[in-house]
Every structure is written in C-alpha cells, then in structure tokens.
C-alpha positions as CSV (number, residue, x, y, z in Angstrom):
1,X,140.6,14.6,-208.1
2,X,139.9,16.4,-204.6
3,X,141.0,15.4,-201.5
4,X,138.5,13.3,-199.7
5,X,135.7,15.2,-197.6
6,X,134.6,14.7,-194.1
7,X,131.2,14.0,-193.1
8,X,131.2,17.6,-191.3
9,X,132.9,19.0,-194.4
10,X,130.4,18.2,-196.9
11,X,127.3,19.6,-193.9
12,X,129.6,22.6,-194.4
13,X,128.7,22.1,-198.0
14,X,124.8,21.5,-197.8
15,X,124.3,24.5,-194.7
16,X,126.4,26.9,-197.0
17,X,124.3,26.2,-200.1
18,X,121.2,26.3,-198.2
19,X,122.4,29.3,-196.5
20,X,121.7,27.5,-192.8
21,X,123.5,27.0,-190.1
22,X,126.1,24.0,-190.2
23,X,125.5,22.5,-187.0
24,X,125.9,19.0,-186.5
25,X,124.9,16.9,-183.8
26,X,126.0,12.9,-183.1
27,X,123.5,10.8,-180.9
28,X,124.7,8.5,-179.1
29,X,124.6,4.8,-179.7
30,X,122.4,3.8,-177.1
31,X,120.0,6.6,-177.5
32,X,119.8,5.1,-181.0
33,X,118.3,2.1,-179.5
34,X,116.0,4.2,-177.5
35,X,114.8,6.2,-180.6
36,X,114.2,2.9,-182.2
37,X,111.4,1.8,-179.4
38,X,109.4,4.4,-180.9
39,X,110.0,4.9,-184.4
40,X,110.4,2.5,-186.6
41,X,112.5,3.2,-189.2
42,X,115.4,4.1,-186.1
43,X,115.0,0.6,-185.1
44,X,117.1,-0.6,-188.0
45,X,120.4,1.7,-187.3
46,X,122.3,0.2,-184.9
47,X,122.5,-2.8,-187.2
48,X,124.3,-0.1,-189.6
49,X,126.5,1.9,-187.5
50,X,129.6,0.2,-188.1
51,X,129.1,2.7,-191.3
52,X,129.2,5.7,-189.7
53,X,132.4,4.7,-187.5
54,X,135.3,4.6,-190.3
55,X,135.9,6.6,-193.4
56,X,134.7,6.2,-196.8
57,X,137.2,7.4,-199.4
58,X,135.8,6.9,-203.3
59,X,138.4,7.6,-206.1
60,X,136.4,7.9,-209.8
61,X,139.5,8.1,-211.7
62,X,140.0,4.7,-213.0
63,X,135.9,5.2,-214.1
64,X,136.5,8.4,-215.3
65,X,139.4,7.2,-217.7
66,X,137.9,4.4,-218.9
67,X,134.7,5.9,-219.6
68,X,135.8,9.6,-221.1
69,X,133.6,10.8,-217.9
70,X,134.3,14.1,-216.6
71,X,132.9,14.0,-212.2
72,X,130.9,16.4,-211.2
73,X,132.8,18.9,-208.4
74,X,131.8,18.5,-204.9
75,X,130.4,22.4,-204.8
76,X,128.8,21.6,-208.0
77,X,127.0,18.3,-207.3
78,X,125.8,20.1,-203.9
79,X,124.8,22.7,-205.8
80,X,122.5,21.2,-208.3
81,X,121.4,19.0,-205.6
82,X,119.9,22.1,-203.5
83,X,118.4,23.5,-206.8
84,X,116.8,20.6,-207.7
85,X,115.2,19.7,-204.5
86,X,113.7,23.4,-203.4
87,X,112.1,23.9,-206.6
C-alpha cells in the first residue's frame, strides 16, 4: 500500500489532473463563524473542525485480503474521478 497522503498532497493530485493551479488556502476559525452568519450551510463547521485538525490515516489491507479486492491507486481513483465529473 502507499504511504499516507496529505490534505495538500492529494490538492496536488486534483489541480494536476484538472490541470489548475494547486493553491490552497486555510480560513481561519473564527472567520468560519463569521461565514456561517450568512450562509448556512458554513454555520455547521465549527462543530466539525476537530476533523480537519489531526490526521486521517486509512489502511485497506486487511479488506483487501479478506475480500480478494485489488484498491484503486491514488492517481487512478483521482483520475477517474475528474473524468467522470467533467463529462
């Protein structure tokens, strides 16, 4: 299995596929809150940050064993995702 990707690694990922830029920008907490007077649907993040402030590792390989499953690559998964959602 691959190493474990970072949030900014797998952006990397998306911009390179999409052929755009892979900027990324991280708002601040409180102008979350401030967002979320005004839109809705940013009203229910803070309440969901402590998601965004460790990591997330995910290992398939007891799944794939037990299940004959082959996982999809990072760069492939991407990949197909892009395709799928342009056309």
């Amino acid at each position: 299995h691959p190493a474990a990707l970072t949030g900014k690694q797998l952006i990397s990922l998306f911009a390179k596929e999409m052929n755009a830029p892979d900027k990324v920008s991280v708002l601040p907490g409180w102008l979350i809150k401030a967002i979320g007077l005004f839109v809705p649907i940013m009203k229910e993040m803070p309440e969901m940050m402590y998601q965004y402030d460790r990591d997330y590792v995910f290992n398939s390989t007891k799944f794939d064993r037990r299940f004959d499953f082959k996982t999809t690559t990072y760069p492939d998964g991407i990949k197909e995702t892009v395709e799928k959602s342009i056309m």
